[in-house]
C-alpha positions in Angstrom: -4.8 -8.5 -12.2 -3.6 -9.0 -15.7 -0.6 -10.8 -14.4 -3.1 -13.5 -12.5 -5.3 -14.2 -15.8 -2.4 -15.8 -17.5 -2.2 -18.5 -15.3 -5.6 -19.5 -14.8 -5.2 -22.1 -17.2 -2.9 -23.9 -14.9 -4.6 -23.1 -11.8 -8.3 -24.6 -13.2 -6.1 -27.9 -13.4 -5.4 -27.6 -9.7 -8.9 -26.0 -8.5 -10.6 -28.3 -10.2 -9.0 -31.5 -8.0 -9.5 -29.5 -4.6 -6.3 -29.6 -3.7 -4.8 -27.2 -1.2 -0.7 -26.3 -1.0 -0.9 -27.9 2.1 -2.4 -30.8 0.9 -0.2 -31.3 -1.6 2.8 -30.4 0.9 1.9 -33.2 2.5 1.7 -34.9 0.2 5.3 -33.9 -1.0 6.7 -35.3 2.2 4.9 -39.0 2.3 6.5 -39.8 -1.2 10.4 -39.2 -1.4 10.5 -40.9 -4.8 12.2 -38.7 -7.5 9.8 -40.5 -10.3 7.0 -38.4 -12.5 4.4 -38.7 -9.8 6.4 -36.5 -7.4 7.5 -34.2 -10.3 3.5 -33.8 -10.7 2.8 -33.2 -6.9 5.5 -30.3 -7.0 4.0 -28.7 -10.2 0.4 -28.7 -8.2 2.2 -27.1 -5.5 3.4 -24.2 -7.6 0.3 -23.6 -9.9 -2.1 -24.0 -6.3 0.3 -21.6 -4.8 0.8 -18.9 -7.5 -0.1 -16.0 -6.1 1.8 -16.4 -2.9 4.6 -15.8 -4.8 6.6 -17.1 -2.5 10.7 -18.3 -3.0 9.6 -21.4 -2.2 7.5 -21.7 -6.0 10.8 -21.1 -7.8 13.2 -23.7 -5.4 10.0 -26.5 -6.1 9.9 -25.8 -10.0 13.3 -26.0 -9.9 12.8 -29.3 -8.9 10.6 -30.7 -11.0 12.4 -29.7 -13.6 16.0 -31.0 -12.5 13.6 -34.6 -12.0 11.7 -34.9 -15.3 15.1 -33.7 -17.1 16.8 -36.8 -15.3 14.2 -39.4 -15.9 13.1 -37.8 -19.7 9.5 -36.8 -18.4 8.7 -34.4 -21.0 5.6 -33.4 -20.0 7.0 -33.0 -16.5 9.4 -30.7 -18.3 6.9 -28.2 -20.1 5.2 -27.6 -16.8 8.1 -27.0 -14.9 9.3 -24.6 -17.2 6.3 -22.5 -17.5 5.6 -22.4 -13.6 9.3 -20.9 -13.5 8.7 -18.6 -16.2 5.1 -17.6 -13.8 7.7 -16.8 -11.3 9.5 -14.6 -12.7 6.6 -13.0 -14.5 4.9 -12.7 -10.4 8.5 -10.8 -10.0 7.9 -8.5 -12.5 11.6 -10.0 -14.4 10.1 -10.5 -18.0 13.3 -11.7 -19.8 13.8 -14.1 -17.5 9.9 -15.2 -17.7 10.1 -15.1 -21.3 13.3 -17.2 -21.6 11.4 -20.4 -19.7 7.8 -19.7 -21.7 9.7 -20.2 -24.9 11.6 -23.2 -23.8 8.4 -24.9 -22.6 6.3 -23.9 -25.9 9.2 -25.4 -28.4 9.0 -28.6 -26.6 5.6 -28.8 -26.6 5.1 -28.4 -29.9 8.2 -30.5 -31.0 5.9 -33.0 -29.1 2.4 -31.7 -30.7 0.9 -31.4 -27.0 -2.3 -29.3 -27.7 -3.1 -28.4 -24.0 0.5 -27.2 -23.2 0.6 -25.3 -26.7 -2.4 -23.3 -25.6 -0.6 -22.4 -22.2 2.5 -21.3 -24.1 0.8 -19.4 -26.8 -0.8 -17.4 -23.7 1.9 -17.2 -21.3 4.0 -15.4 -24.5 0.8 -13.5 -25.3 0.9 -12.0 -22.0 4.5 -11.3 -22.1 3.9 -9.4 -25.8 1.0 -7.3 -23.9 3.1 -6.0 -21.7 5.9 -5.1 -24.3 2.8 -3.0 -26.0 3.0 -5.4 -29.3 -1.2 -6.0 -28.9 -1.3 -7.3 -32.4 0.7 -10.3 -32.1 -0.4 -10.8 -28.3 -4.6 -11.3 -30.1 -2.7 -13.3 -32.5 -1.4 -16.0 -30.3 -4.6 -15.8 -28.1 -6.9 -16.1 -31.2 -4.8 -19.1 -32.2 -5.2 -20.8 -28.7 -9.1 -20.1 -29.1 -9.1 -22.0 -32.0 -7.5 -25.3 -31.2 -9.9 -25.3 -28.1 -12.6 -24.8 -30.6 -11.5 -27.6 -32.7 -11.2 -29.6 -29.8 -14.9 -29.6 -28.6 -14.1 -27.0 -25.4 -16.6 -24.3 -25.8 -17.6 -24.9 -22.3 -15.1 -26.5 -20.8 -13.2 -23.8 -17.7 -9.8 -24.1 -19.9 -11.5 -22.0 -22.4 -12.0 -19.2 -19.9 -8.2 -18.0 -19.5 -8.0 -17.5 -23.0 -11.2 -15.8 -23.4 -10.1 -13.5 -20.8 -6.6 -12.8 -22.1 -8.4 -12.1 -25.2 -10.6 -9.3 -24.3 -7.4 -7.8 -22.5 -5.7 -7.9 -25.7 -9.0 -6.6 -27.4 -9.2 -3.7 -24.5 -5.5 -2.7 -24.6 -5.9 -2.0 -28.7 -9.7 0.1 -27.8 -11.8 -2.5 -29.3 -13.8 -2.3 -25.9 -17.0 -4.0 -27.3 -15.0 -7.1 -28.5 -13.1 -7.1 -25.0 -16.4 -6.9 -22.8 -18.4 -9.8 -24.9 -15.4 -12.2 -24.3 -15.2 -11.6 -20.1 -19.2 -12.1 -20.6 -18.8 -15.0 -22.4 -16.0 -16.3 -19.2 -18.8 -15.2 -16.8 -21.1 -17.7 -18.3 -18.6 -20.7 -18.1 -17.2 -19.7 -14.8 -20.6 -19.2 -13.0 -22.1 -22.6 -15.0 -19.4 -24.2 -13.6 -19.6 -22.3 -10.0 -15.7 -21.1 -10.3 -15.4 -18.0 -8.1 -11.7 -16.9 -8.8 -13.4 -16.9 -12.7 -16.1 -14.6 -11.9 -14.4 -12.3 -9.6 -11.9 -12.0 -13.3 -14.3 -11.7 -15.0 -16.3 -8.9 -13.7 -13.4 -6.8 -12.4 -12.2 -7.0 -16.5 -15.9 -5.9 -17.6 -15.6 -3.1 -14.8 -11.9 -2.6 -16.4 -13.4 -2.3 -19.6 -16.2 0.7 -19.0 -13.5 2.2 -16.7 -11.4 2.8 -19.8 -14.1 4.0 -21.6 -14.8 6.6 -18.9 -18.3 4.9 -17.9 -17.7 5.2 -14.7 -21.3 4.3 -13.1 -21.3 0.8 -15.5 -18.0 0.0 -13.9 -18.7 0.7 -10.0 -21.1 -2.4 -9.7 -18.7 -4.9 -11.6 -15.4 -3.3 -9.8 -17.8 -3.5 -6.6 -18.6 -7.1 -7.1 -15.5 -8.5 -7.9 -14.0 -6.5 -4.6 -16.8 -8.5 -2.2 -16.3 -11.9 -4.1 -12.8 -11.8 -3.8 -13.0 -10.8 -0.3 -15.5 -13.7 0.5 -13.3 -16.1 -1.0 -10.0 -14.5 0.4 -8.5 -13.9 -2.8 -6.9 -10.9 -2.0 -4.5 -11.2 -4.7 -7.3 -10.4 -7.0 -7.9 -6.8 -5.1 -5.4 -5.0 -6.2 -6.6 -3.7 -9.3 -10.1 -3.7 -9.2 -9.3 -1.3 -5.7 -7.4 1.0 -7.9 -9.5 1.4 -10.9 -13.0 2.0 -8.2 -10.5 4.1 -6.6 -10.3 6.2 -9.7 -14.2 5.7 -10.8 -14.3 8.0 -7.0 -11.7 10.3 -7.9 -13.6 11.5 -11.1 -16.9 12.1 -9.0 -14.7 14.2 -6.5 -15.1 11.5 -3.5 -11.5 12.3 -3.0 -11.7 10.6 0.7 -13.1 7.2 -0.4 -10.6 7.4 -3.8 -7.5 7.6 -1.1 -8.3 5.0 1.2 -9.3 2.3 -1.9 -5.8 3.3 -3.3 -3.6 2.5 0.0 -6.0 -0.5 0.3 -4.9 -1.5 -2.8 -1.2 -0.7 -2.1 -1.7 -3.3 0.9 -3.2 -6.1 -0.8 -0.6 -5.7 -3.5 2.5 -5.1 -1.0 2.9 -8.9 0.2 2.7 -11.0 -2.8 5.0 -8.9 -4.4 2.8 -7.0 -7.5 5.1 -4.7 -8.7 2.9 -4.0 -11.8 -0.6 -3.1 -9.5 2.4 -1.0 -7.2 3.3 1.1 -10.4 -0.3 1.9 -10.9 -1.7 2.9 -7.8 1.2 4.7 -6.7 0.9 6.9 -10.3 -3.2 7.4 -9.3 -2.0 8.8 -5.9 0.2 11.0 -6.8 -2.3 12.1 -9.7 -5.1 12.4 -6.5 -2.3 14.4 -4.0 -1.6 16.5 -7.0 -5.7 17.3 -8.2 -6.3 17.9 -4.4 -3.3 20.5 -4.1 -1.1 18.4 -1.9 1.9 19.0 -3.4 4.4 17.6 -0.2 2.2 14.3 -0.9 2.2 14.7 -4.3 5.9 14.4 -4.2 6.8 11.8 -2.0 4.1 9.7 -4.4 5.8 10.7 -7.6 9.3 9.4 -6.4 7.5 6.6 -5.0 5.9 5.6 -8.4 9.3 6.6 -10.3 11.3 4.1 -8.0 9.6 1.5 -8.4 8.8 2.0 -12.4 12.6 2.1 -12.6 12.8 -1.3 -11.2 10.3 -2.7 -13.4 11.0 -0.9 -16.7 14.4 -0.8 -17.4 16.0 -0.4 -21.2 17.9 -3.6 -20.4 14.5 -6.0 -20.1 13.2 -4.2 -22.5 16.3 -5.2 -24.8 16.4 -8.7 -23.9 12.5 -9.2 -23.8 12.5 -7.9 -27.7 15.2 -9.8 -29.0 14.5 -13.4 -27.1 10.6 -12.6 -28.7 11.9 -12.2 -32.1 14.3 -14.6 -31.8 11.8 -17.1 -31.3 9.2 -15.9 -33.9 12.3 -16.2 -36.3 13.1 -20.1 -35.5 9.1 -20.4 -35.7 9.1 -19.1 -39.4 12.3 -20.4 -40.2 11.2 -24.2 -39.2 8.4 -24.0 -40.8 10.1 -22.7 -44.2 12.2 -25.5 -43.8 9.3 -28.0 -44.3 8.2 -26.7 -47.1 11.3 -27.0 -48.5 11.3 -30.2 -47.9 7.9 -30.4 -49.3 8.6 -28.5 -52.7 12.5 -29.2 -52.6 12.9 -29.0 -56.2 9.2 -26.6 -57.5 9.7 -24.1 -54.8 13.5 -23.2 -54.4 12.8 -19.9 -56.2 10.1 -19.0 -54.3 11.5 -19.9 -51.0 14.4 -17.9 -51.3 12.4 -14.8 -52.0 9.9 -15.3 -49.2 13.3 -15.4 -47.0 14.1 -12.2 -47.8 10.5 -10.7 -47.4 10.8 -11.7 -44.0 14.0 -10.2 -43.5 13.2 -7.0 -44.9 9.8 -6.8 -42.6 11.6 -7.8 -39.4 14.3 -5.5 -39.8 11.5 -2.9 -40.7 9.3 -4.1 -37.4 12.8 -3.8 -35.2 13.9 -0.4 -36.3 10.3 0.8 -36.2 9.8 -0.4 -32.5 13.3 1.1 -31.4 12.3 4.6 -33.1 8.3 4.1 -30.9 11.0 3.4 -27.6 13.1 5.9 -28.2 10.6 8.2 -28.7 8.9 7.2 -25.9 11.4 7.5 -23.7 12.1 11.0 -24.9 8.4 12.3 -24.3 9.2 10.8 -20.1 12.3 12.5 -19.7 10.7 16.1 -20.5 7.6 15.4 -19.3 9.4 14.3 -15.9 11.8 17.0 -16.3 8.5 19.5 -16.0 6.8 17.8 -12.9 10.5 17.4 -11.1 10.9 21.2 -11.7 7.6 21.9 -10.0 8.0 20.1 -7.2 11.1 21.0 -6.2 9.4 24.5 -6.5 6.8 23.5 -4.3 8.7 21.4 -1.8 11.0 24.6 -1.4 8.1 26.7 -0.1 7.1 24.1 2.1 10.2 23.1 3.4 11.0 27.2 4.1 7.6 27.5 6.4 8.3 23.9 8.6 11.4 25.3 9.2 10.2 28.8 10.5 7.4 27.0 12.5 9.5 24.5 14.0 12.2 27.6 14.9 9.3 29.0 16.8 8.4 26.4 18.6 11.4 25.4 19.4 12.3 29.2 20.9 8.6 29.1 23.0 10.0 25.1 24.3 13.0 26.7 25.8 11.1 29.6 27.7 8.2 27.1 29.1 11.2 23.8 30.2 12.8 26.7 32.5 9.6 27.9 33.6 8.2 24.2 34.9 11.9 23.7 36.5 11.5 26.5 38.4 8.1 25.7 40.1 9.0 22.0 40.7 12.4 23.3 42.4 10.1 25.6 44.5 8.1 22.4 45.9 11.5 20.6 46.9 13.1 23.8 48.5 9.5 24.5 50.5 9.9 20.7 51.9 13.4 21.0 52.5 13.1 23.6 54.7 9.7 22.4 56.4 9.2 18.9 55.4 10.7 15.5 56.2 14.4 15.1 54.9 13.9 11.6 53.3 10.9 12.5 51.6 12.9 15.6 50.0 16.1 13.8 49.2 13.5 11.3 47.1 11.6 13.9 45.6 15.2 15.5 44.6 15.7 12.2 42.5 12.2 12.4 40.9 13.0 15.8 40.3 16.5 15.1 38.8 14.5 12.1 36.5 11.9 14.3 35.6 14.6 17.1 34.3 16.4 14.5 32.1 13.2 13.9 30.2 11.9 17.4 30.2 15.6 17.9 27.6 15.1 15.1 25.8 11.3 15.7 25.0 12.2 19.7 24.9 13.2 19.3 21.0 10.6 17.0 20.0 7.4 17.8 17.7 5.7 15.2 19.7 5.4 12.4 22.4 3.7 9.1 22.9 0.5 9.8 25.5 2.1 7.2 27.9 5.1 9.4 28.6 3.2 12.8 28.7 0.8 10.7 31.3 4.5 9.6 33.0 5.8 13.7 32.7 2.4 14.8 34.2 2.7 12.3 37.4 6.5 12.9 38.6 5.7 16.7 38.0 2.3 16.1 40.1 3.6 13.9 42.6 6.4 17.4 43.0 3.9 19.5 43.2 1.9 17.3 46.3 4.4 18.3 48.8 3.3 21.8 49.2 -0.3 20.8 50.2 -1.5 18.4 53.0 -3.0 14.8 52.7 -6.2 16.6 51.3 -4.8 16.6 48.1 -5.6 13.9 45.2 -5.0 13.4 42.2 -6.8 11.0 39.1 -5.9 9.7 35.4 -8.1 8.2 33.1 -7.0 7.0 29.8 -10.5 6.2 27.4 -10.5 2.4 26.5 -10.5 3.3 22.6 -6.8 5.1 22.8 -3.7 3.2 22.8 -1.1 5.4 24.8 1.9 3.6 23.5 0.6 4.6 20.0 -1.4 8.1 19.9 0.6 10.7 20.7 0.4 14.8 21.3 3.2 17.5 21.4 5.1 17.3 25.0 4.2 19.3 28.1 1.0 20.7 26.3 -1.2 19.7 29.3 1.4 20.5 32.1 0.4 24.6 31.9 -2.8 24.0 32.3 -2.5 21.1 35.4 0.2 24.0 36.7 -2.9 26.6 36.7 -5.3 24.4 38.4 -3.4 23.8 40.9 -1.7 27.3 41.7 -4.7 29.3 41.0 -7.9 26.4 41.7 -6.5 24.4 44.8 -3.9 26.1 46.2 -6.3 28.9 48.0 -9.5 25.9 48.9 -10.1 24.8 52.1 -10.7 20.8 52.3 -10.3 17.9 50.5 -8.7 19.3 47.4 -9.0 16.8 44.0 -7.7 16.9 40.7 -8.8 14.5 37.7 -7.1 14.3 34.1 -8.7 12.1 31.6 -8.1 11.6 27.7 -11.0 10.1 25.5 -11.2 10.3 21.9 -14.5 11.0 19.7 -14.4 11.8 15.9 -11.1 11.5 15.2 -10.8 14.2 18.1 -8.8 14.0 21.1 -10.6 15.5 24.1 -7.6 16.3 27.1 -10.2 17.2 30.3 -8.6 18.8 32.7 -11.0 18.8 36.2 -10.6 20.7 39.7 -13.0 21.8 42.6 -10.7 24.4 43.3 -11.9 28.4 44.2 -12.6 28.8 40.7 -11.6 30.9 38.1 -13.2 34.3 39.4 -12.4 33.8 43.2 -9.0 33.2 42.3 -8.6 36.4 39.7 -9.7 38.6 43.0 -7.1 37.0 44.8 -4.6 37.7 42.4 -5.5 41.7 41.8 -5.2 41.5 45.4 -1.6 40.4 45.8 0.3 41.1 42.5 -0.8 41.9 38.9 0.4 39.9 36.3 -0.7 36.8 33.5 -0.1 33.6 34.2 3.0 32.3 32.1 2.0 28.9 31.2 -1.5 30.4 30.3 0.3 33.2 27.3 3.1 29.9 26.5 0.3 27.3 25.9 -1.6 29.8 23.8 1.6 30.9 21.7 2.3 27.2 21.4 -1.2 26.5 19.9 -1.2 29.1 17.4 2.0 27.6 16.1 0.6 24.3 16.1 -2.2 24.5 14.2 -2.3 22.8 10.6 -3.9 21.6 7.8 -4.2 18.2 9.5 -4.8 19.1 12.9 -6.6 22.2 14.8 -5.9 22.5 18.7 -8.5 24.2 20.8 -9.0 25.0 24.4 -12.5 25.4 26.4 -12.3 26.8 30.1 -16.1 25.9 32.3 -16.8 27.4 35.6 -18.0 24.8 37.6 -20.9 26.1 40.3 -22.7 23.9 43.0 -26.0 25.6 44.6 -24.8 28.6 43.4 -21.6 28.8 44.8 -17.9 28.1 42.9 -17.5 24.5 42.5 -13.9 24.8 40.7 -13.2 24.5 37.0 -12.9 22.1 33.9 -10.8 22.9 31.2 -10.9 20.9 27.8 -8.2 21.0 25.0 -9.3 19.5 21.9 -7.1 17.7 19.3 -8.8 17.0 16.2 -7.3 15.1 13.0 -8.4 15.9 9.6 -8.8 13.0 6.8 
């Protein structure tokens, strides 16, 4: 969100006409003219359409400036430059930003053009905030205060960016008091003024502000506020940080489900328009939350998450560049203005100039090497600190790694003793028809068969399976299975409304033991119209796989068996084996068997296996 305050300024200009990007866009294409008034329309374009932060910002800015540069606009110029330099800042590519805020403040104040020196003193503010140099940031933003002061705009919206850059600057040095009474103050002119992108600023920075203070039931309600504003005026590029920071508020009163879900919400409103500095952050809180919550696998995926894409941001290289282009420019500043008092006191002051030269010198040189010895410091409490967590983890991800792959050798080893097992029963059905049955019906059932194989192997060695294709597994093995009764047999499934079965999924052939039972041991010994019904509903998070008969029943057909030959069912011990090894953290399987009775008599048998997620 810090990144969208700076350019509030321009944005009020824009707001304030009601003006839409594709209004202007329009615009844009009715007037071909390369004069200032187009140079304007493609500035509107790119302040209106900030926080898109979209390619096309950069090629239109690009524009403007090539225009005003070719026609001497100057004023055309400065705001070209600086919706560049908002680009680049959007992009997270500070020497780059800083580069074009410069050039567009030294032409504005060549010029003495009080609104556009305001914008630059803030825009290089903002750019001094983030290279952790607070004091000179507040002294740019107080100086931008001022002239507005002078100016008669105590009220007026373009006092409002400034007064919120200001309490950042007063927030990032502590001075939390200071910080909250300007945001009040930019509540006042932004709700006088009915401004809703102001207020939804302003109370997600006075929620920022008792956040950092650890005053965590002040900050819900503003962070809350400015979360429901911004979503009523879909300004979700405002979300991203006021997400995180409520997301944290959670985390500290151990509401460690609500804290996760605000944090990949705010990971999502943050993902398209490209905020890598909102990324950094809520990818550092998540793996701080996977960590405090003992999820070390998640833990790690989040750090190298959060160290990838803090590498891309902070590297020693912009950090070089932003440092030197800064005090390159404070040096022409002081120099220029040393030169006019030479000119003023040519002959009185020559003495004194010289030595107030090399004061200056000396306190540069002392500010550089004393912000080189803070970065290299810095950098050397990261590396051992990361050296630590990375030794840890590795630790950590070890054990994990060593138990996945003893589960997954297990289940694997039970897969190839069940895939046999169902081949063998189907080839049964097709052998009984062959030698009883119609030909032609066999010789298709041999290709349904052969199908059915192919997908048995290639499902065999996977974890898991889309519900469509263990619904299209159960139907060829089912439609196998139908030749050995009459046309009393029929079969049913029913998919729930609120499961997608190209989406959800389940480990493969977990229902076909069960299906294989029901049918063997439930229909195979009834007299009548024999019926079988499968259906998958979900409730909870749980997903309930019914399994229904009105076979003999479950006790009719155990004397049967003790009659003929003693043994277990296989399917029954492989589907039990199966579920012990699949049982996590995250997900539990269970099974329920119901006799089924009708007037007192056997009525057949549901069975229910029970899938259930954990958050």
């Amino acid at each position: 969100m810090k990144k969208a305050l700076l350019f509030l300024l321009l944005f009020l200009s824009v707001a304030l006409r009601a003006q839409t990007p594709d209004e202007i866009e329009r615009k844009l294409q009715a007037r071909t003219l390369s004069d200032s008034a187009r140079v304007e329309l493609l500035v509107d374009f790119c302040v209106a359409n900030t926080f898109a932060n979209q390619p096309k910002n950069l090629t239109y800015a690009q524009k403007a400036l090539q225009i005003s540069r070719k026609i001497k606009y100057p004023l055309g110029e400065i705001r070209a430059l600086n919706c560049v330099g908002n680009y680049y800042y959007q992009q997270a590519i500070y020497d780059k930003a800083v580069t074009y805020y410069t050039q567009a403040l030294r032409l504005a104040t060549r010029l003495k053009m009080t609104d556009n020196i305001v914008i630059g003193n803030s825009n290089l503010a903002s750019v001094y905030t983030r290279d952790k140099k607070f004091e000179k940031a507040l002294v740019l933003l107080q100086e931008a205060d001022k002239i507005l002061l002078e100016t008669g705009s105590k009220d007026n919206p373009k006092r409002a960016p400034i007064l919120t850059n200001l309490g950042i600057a007063y927030g990032d040095v502590s001075q939390y008091q200071k910080a909250i009474e300007c945001h009040e103050e930019v509540l006042r002119i932004c709700e006088s003024a009915k401004i809703p992108f102001g207020i939804i600023l302003a109370k997600s920075n006075i929620g920022s502000c008792y956040y950092k203070q650890n005053q965590f039931e002040k900050a819900i309600p503003f962070l809350q506020a400015a979360i429901r504003i911004a979503k009523e005026n879909e300004a979700s590029n405002l979300l991203g940080q006021p997400l995180a920071e409520l997301a944290v508020c959670y985390q500290k009163k151990k509401d460690y489900t609500r804290a996760t879900a605000l944090l990949n919400e705010s990971i999502a409103v943050s993902e398209p328009i490209n905020d890598q500095h909102n990324l950094l952050t809520a990818y550092q809180k998540l793996h701080e939350l996977a960590f405090e919550t003992g999820n070390y696998s998640k833990a790690y995926k989040t750090l190298l998450l959060y160290q990838s894409k803090k590498d891309s941001v902070y590297t020693i290289e912009k950090e070089q560049v932003i440092t030197r282009l800064s005090e390159a420019f404070e040096s022409e500043k002081k120099e220029s203005k040393i030169k006019g008092l030479l000119q003023e006191k040519r002959i009185t002051d020559l003495k004194n100039q010289t030595q107030e030269r090399t004061i200056w010198i000396l306190i540069l040189v002392f500010l550089l090497l004393a912000v080189l010895a803070f970065a290299l410091f810095r950098r050397y409490q990261n590396r051992k600190k990361n050296e630590l967590l990375r030794a840890s983890y590795e630790e950590a991800t070890r054990t994990l790694m060593a138990e996945k792959r003893a589960t997954e050798s297990e289940l694997t080893a039970l897969k190839s003793q069940m895939n046999p097992h169902f081949i063998f029963n189907a080839l049964n059905s097709i052998q009984h028809l062959f030698m009883y049955g119609d030909k032609v019906v066999a010789n298709k059932q041999m290709e349904n068969f052969t199908t059915l194989t192919r997908e048995i192997l290639s499902f065999s060695g996977k974890r898991s399976i889309t519900l469509s294709a263990e619904i299209e597994l159960l139907k060829r093995y089912l439609e196998l299975e139908k030749m050995r009764f009459n046309d009393d047999f029929e079969y049913n499934i029913h998919v729930g409304t609120e499961l997608d079965p190209d989406f959800d999924s389940l480990p493969p052939m977990i229902l076909q033991p069960f299906v294989e039972n029901a049918l063997k041991h439930g229909l195979l010994h009834k007299k009548g119209k024999k019926r079988l019904e499968i259906s998958f509903t979900e409730t909870n998070s749980t997903l309930l796989c019914t399994i229904y008969d009105n076979g003999i029943g479950r006790k009719a057909s155990k004397e049967l068996t003790e009659k003929s030959v003693q043994h277990e069912s296989f399917a029954t011990s492989a589907i039990d084996k199966q579920l012990e090894l699949l049982n996590t953290d995250e997900t539990t399987y269970s099974v329920t068997y119901e006799d089924l009775y009708e007037n007192g008599a056997a009525a057949g048998t549901r069975v229910v296996l029970k899938i259930t997620h954990r958050e």
